[in-house]
C-alpha positions in Angstrom: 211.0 91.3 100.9 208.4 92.4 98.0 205.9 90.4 99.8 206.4 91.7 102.9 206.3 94.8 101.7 203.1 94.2 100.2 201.4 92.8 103.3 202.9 95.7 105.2 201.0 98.2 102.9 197.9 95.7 103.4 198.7 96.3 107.1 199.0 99.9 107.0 195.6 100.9 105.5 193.8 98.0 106.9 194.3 98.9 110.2 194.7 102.5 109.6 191.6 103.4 107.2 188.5 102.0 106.1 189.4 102.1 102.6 188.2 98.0 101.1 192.2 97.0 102.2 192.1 93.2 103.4 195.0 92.4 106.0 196.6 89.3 105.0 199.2 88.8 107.8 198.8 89.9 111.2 202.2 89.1 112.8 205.0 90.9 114.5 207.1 91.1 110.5 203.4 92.7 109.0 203.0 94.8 112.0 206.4 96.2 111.6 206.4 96.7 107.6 203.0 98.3 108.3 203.8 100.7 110.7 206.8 101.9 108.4 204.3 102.2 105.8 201.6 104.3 107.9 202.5 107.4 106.2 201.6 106.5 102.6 198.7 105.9 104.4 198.5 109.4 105.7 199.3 110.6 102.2 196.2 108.7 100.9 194.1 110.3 103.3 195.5 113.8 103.5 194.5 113.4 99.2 191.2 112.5 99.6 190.7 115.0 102.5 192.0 118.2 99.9 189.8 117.0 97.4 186.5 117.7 98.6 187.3 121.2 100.3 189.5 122.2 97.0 186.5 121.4 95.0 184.0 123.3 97.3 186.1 126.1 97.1 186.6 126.2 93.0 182.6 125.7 93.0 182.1 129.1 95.3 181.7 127.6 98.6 183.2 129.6 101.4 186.2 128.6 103.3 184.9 127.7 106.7 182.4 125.1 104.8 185.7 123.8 102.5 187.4 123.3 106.0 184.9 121.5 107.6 184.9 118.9 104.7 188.8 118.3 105.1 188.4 117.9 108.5 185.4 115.1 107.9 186.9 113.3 106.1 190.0 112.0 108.0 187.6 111.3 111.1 185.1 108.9 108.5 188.2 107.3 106.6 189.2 106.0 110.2 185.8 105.4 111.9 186.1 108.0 113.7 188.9 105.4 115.5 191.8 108.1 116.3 189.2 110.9 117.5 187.4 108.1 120.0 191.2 107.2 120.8 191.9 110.9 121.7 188.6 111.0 123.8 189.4 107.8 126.1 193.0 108.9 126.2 191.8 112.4 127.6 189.6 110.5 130.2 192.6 108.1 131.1 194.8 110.8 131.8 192.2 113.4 133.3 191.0 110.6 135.7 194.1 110.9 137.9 193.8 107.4 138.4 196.4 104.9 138.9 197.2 103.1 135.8 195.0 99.5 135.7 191.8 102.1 136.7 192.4 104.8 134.0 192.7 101.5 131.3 189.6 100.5 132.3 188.1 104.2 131.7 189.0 104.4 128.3 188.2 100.8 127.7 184.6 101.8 128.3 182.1 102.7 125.6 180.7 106.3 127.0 182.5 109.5 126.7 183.8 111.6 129.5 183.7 114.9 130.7 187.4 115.1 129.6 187.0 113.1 126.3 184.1 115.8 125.3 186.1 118.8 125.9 188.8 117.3 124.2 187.3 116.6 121.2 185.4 119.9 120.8 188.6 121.9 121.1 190.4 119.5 118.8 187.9 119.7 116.4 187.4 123.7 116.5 191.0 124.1 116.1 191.4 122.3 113.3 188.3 123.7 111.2 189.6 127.1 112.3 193.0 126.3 110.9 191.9 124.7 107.6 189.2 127.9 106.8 192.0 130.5 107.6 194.6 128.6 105.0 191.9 127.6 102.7 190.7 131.9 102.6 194.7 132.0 101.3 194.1 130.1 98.3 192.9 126.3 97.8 196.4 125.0 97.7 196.9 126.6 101.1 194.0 124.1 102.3 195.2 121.4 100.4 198.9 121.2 101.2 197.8 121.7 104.8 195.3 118.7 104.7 197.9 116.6 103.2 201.0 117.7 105.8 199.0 117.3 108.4 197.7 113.5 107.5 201.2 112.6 106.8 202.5 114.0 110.0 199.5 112.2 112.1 200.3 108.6 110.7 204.7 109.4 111.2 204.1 109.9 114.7 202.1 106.4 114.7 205.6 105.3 113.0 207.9 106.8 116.0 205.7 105.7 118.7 205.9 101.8 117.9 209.8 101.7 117.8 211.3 99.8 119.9 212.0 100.4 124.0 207.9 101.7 123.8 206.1 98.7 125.5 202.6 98.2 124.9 199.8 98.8 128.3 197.8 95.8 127.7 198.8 92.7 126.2 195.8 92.4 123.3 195.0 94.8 120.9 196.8 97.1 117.8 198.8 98.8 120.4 199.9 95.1 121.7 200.1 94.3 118.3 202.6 97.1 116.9 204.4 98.1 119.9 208.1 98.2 119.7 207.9 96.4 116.3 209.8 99.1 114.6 213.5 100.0 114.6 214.8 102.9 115.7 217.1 103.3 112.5 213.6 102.0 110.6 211.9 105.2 112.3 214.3 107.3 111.8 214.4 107.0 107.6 210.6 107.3 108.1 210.6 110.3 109.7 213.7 111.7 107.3 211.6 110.8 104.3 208.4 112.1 105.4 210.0 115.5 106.1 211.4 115.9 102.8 208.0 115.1 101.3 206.4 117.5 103.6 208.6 120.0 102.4 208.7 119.4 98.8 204.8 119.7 99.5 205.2 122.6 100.7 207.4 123.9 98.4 204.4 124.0 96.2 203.4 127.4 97.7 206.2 128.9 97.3 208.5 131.5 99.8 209.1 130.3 102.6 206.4 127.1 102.4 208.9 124.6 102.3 210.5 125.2 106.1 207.4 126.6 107.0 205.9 123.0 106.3 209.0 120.7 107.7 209.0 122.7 110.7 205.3 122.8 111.1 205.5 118.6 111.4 208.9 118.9 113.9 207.1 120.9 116.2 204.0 117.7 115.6 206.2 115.0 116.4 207.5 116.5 119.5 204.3 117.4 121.2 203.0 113.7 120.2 206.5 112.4 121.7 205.9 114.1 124.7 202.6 113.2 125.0 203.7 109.4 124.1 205.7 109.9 127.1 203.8 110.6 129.2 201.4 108.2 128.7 204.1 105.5 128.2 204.6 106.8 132.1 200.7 107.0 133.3 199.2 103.7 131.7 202.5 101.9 131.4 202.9 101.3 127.8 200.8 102.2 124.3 197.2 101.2 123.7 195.2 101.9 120.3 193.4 104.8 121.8 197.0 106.1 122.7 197.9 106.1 118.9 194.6 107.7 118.0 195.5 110.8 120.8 198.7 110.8 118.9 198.0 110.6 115.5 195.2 113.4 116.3 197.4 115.7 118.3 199.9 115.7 115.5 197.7 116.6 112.9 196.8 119.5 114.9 199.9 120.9 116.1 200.9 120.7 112.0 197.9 122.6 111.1 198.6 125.2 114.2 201.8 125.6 112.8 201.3 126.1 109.3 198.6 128.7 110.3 201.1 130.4 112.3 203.7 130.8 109.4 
């Protein structure tokens, strides 16, 4: 079991950063132990994404510029892999296509009219979000960059349980699809709350529910979006997870800016 759970973490920030993690087992037992493990991922990245805007802050930068460091530095930690996933997933789904067609949209290399659009909004929302919180205080920013990571990678969790079938049969969403258990998600996403609000219990009032809540509202615009995709393209592909992991973060950092 420790060894799985070791090649599971392997998994986890192998395939879900770009941090120097080497996979050492890529089966259906790894996939599954890595999957449950995505948000310490998220937690990893969410840290390094607060550091550079909290520091820019303490050092008399201006929020917006703080911001737009915490919002940089999830998209290089993964490649820029979940914001290209949420482009070709908007092109998939914009194409009106029938499902082998739209697959092979976002299978190509260029960028859409949808996928552009996408992006920019994603993208402006989430700066927007980060400066308003980070003119609060830097542990505004901070907590917010870390929730919001957390949330991203939890939804990655609850969308490879199983009954979700994968679209293609090669690549990570081939790979992880269905390889978690529901009970398996469901501690995942019991745990991560808690941590979400203990982190945001850190700014006092009303931070704590203000943060748990924040990721609920996430994780049921990514389900339904999971859903509907699971109905368009017939199953999960890795730009599927990237449009999920993306919209979550979002929606977190919507919600927290809302509170």
């Amino acid at each position: 079991m420790t060894s799985l759970n070791s090649h599971g973490v392997r998994f986890a920030f192998g395939t879900l950063t770009v941090l120097p993690v080497r996979v050492t087992r890529w089966d259906r037992e790894a996939a599954r132990a890595g999957m449950l493990c995505a948000p310490l991922a998220g937690l990893v990245v969410g840290v390094l994404a607060a550091v550079p805007g909290s520091l820019l802050l303490w050092g008399g930068a201006g929020p917006l510029l703080a911001a737009v460091a915490s919002a940089a530095v999830p998209a290089a930690l993964t490649r820029g892999l979940h914001l290209d996933g949420l482009a070709d997933t908007a092109d998939g789904l914009g194409s009106g296509k029938p499902a082998d067609d739209a697959l092979r949209i976002m299978k190509q290399s260029d960028i859409g009219p949808f996928g552009v659009i996408t992006l920019l909004f994603v993208l402006l929302a989430q700066v927007a979000v980060l400066q308003q919180l980070y003119a609060r205080g830097w542990t505004h920013g901070a907590v917010a960059a870390v929730v919001s990571a957390v949330t991203a990678r939890l939804a990655l969790t609850l969308a490879s349980r199983r009954g979700v079938p994968p679209a293609r049969p090669e690549g990570l969403g081939a790979a992880v699809a269905g390889t978690v258990p529901v009970a398996g998600a469901v501690a995942a996403a019991l745990v991560t709350m808690a941590a979400c609000a203990g982190a945001g219990a850190l700014l006092g009032g009303y931070g704590a529910p203000r943060c748990a809540l924040s990721a609920v509202a996430a994780l049921v615009v990514a389900q339904l979006l999971l859903r509907h995709c699971v109905r368009r393209f017939g199953g999960v592909t890795g730009d599927v997870f990237g449009a999920l992991a993306e919209t979550a973060a979002t929606v977190t950092l919507v919600g927290l800016a809302l509170g």
